[in-house]
ChimeraX commands (.cxc) that place a marker at each C-alpha (Angstrom):
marker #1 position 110.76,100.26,124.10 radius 0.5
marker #1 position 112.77,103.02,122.12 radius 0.5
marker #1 position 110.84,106.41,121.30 radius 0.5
marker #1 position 110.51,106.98,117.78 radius 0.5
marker #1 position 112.60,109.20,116.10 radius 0.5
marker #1 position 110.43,112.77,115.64 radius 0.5
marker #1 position 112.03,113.62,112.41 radius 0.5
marker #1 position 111.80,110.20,111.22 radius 0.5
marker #1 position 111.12,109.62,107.07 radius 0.5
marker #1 position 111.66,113.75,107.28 radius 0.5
marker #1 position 114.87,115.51,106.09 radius 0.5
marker #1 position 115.90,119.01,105.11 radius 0.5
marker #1 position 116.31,120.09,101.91 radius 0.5
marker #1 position 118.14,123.48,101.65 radius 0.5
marker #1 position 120.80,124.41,98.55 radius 0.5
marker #1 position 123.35,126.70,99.52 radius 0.5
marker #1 position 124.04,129.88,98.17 radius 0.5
marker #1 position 120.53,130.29,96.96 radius 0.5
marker #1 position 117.30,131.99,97.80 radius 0.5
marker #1 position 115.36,130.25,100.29 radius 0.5
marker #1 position 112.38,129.48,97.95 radius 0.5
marker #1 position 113.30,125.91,97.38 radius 0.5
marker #1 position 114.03,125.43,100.94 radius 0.5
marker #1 position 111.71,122.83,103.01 radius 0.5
marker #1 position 110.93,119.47,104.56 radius 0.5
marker #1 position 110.78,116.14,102.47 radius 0.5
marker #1 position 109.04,113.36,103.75 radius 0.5
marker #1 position 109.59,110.11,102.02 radius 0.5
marker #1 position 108.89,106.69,103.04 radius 0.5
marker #1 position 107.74,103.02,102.03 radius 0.5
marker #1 position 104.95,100.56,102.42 radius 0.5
marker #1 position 104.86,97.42,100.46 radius 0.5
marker #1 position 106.28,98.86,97.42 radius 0.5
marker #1 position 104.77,101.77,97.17 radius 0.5
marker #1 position 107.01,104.94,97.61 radius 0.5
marker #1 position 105.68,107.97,99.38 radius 0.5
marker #1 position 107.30,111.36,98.66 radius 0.5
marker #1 position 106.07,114.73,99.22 radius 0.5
marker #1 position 107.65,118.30,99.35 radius 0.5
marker #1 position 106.39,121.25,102.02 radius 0.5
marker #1 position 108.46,124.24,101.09 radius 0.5
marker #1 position 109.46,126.74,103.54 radius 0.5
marker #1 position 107.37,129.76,101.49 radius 0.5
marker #1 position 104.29,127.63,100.29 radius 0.5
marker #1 position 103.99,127.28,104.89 radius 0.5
marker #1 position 104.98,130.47,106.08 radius 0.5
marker #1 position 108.37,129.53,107.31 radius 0.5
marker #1 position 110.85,126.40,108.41 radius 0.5
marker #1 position 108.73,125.31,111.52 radius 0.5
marker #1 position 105.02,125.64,109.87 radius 0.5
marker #1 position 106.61,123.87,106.94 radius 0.5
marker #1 position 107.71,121.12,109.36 radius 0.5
marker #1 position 104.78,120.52,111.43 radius 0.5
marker #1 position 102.42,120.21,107.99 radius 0.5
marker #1 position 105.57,117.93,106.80 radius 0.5
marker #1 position 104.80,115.46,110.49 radius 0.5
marker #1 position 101.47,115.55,110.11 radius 0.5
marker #1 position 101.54,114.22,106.77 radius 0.5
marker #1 position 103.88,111.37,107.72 radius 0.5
marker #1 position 101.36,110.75,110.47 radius 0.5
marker #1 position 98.24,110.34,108.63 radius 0.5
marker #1 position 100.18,108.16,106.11 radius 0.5
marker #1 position 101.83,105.93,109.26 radius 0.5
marker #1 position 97.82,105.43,110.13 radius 0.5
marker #1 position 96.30,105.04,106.72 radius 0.5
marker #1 position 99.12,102.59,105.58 radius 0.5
marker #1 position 100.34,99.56,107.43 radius 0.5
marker #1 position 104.30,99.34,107.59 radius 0.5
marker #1 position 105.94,95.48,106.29 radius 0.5
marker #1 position 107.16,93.28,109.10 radius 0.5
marker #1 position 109.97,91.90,109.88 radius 0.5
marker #1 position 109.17,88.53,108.41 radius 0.5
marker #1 position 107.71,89.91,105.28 radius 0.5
marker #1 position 110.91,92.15,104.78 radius 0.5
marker #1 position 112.67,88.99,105.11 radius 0.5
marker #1 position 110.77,86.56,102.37 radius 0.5
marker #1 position 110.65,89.33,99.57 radius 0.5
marker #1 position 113.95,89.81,97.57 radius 0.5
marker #1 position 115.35,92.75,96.56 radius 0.5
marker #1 position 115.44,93.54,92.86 radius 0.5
marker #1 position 119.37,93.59,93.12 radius 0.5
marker #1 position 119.26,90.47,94.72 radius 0.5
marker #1 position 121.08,87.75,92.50 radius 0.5
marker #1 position 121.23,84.90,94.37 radius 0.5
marker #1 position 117.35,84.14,93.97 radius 0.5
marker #1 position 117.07,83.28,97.63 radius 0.5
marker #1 position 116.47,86.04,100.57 radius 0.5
marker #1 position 120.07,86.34,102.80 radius 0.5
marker #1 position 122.38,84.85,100.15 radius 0.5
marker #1 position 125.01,86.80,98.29 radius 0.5
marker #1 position 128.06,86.02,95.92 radius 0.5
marker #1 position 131.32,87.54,97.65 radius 0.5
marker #1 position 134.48,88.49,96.01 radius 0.5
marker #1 position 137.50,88.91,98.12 radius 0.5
marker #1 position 141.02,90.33,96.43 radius 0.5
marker #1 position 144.21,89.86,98.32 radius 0.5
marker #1 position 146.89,91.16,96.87 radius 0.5
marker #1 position 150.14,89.97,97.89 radius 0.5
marker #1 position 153.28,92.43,96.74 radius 0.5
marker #1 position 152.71,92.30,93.02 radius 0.5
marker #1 position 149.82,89.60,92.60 radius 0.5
marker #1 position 146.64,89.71,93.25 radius 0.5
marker #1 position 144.68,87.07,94.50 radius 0.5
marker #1 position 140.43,86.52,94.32 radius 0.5
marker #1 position 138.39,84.45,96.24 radius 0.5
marker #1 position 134.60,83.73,95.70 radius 0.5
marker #1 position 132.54,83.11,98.57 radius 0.5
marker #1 position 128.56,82.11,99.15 radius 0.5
marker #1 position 127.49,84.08,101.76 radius 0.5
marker #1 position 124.72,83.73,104.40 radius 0.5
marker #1 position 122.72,86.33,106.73 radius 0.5
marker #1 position 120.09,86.42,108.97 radius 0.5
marker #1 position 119.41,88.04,112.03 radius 0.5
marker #1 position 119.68,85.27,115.34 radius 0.5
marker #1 position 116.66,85.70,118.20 radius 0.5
marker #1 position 118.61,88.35,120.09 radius 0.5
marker #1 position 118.69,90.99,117.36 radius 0.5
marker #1 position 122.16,90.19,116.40 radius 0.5
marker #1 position 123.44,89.80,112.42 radius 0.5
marker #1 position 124.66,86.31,112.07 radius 0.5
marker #1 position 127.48,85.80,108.87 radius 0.5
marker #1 position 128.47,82.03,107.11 radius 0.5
marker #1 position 130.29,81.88,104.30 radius 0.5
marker #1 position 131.01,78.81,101.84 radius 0.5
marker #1 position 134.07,79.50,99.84 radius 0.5
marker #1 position 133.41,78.18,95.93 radius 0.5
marker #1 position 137.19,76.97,95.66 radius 0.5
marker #1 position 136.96,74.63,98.25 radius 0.5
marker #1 position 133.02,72.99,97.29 radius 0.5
marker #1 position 132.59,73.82,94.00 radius 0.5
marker #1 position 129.70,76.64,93.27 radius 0.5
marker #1 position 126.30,74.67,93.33 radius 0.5
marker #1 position 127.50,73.09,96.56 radius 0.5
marker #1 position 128.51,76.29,98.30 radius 0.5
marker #1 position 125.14,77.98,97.30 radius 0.5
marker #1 position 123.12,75.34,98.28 radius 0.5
marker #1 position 125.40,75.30,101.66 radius 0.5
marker #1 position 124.86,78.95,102.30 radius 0.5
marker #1 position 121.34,78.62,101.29 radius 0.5
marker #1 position 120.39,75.53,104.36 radius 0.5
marker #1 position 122.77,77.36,106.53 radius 0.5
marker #1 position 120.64,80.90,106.07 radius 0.5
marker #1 position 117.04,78.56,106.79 radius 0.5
marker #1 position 118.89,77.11,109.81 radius 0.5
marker #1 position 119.36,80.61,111.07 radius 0.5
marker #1 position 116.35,81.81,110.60 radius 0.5
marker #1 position 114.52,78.92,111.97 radius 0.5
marker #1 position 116.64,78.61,115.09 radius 0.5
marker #1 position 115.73,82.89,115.67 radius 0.5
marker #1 position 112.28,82.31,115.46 radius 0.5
marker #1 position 111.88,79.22,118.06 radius 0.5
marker link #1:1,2 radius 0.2
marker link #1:2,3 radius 0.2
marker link #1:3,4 radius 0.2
marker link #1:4,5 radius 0.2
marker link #1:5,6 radius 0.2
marker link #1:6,7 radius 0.2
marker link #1:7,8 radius 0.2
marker link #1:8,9 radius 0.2
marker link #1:9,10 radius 0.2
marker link #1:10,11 radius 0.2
marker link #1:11,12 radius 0.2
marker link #1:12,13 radius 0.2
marker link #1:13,14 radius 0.2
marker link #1:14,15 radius 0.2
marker link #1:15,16 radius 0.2
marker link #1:16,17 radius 0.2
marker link #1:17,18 radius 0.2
marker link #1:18,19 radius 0.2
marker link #1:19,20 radius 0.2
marker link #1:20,21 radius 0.2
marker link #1:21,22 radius 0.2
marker link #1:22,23 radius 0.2
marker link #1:23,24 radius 0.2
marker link #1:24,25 radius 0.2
marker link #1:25,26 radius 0.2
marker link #1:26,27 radius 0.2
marker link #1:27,28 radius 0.2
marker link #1:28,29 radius 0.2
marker link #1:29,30 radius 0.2
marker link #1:30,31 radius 0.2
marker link #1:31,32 radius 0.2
marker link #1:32,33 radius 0.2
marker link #1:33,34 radius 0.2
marker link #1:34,35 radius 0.2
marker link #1:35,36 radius 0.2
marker link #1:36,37 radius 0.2
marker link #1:37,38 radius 0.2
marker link #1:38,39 radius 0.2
marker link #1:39,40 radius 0.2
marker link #1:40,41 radius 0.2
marker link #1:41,42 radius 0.2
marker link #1:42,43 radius 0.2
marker link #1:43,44 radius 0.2
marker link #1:44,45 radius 0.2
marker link #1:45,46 radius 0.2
marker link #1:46,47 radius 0.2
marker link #1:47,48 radius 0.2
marker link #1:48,49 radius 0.2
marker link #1:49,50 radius 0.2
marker link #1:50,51 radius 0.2
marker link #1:51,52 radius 0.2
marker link #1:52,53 radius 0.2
marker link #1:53,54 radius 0.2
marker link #1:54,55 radius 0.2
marker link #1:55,56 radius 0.2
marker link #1:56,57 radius 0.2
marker link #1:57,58 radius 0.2
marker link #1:58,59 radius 0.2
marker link #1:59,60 radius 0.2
marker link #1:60,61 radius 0.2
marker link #1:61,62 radius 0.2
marker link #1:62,63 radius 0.2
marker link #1:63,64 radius 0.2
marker link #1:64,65 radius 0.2
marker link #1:65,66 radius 0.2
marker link #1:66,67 radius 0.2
marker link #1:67,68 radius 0.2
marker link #1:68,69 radius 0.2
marker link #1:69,70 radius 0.2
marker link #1:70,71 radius 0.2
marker link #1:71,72 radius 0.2
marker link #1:72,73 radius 0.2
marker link #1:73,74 radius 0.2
marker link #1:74,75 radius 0.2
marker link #1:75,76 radius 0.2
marker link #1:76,77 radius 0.2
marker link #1:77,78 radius 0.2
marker link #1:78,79 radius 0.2
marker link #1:79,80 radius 0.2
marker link #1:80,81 radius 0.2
marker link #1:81,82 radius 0.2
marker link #1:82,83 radius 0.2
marker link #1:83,84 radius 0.2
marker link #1:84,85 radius 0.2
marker link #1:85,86 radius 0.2
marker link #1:86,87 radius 0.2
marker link #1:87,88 radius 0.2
marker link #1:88,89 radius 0.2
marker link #1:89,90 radius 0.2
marker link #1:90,91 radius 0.2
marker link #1:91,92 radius 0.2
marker link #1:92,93 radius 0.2
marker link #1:93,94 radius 0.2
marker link #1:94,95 radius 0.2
marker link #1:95,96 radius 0.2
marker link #1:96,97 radius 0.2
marker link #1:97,98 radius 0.2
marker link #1:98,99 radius 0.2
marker link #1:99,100 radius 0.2
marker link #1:100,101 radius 0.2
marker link #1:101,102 radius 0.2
marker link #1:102,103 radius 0.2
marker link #1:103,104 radius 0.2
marker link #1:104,105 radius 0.2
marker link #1:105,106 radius 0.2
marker link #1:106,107 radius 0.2
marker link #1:107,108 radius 0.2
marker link #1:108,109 radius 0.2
marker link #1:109,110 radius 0.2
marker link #1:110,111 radius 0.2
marker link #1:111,112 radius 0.2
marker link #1:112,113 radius 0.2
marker link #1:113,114 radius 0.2
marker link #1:114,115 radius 0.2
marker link #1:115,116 radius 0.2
marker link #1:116,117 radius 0.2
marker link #1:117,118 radius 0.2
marker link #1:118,119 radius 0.2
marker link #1:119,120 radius 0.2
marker link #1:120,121 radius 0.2
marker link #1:121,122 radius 0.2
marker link #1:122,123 radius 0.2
marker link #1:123,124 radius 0.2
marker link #1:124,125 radius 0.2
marker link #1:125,126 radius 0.2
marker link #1:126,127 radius 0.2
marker link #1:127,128 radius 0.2
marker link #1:128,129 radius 0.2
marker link #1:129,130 radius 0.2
marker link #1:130,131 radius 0.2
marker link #1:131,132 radius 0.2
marker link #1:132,133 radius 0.2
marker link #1:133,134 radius 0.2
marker link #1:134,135 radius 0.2
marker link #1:135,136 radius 0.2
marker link #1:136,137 radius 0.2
marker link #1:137,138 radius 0.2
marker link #1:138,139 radius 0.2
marker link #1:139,140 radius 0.2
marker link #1:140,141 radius 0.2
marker link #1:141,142 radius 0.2
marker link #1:142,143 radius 0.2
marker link #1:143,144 radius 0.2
marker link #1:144,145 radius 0.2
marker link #1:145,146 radius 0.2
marker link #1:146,147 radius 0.2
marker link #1:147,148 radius 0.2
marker link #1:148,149 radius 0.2
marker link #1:149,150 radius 0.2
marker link #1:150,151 radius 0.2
view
């Protein structure tokens, strides 16, 4: 198993060319919807490493007191920018321009992620079965994926 990352959810935020009195740590993380953000400056903990260890161990009480999305829930809740309606399914335009013209292509387009960890890609193009039929193509192909990772 990988170690965890010990400055992960934790990045420095330092503007140049000023005083260091906005300097600090900024921990900011997720869990089910709910966005966690918190500030420990540099001055308020008497200096970058103080600042940094109060900055862990408030990501660490969070990591216990919260419990972090799985995998599978990730994967059945759509994003708000998600069009499509269905998790793993995207529209795709392709240009190709060819000396002075310029050509588009639309293209249903289905993700998952296969049993081994690996990102698995189908697309349906929309010229070639009309739209519904390409959606609804990308959309079996994505539950084929997903079902065949989880076996």
């Amino acid at each position: 198993m990988a170690r965890k990352n010990p400055r992960r959810n934790i990045s420095r935020i330092q503007q140049r060319g000023r005083s260091n009195k906005s300097a600090g740590w900024m921990v900011r993380m997720q869990r089910h919807n709910e966005r966690i953000c918190r500030f420990f400056g540099d001055a308020a903990h008497g200096g970058t490493r103080a600042s940094l260890q109060a900055a862990k161990e408030f990501r660490d009480d969070m990591e216990n007191l919260t419990r972090k999305m799985s995998t599978e829930e990730k994967s059945k809740s759509p994003s708000t920018r998600n069009k499509s309606g269905v998790v793993g399914v995207r529209l795709h335009r392709q240009k190709d321009i060819r000396g002075q013209y310029e050509y588009q292509y639309w293209y249903w387009v289905a993700q998952w992620i296969d049993g081994r960890g690996r990102r698995r890609t189908r697309s349906f193009s929309i010229h070639a079965h009309g739209d519904e039929k390409a959606w609804r193509l990308a959309c079996q192909a994505r539950r084929n994926g997903v079902a065949s990772a989880h076996r």
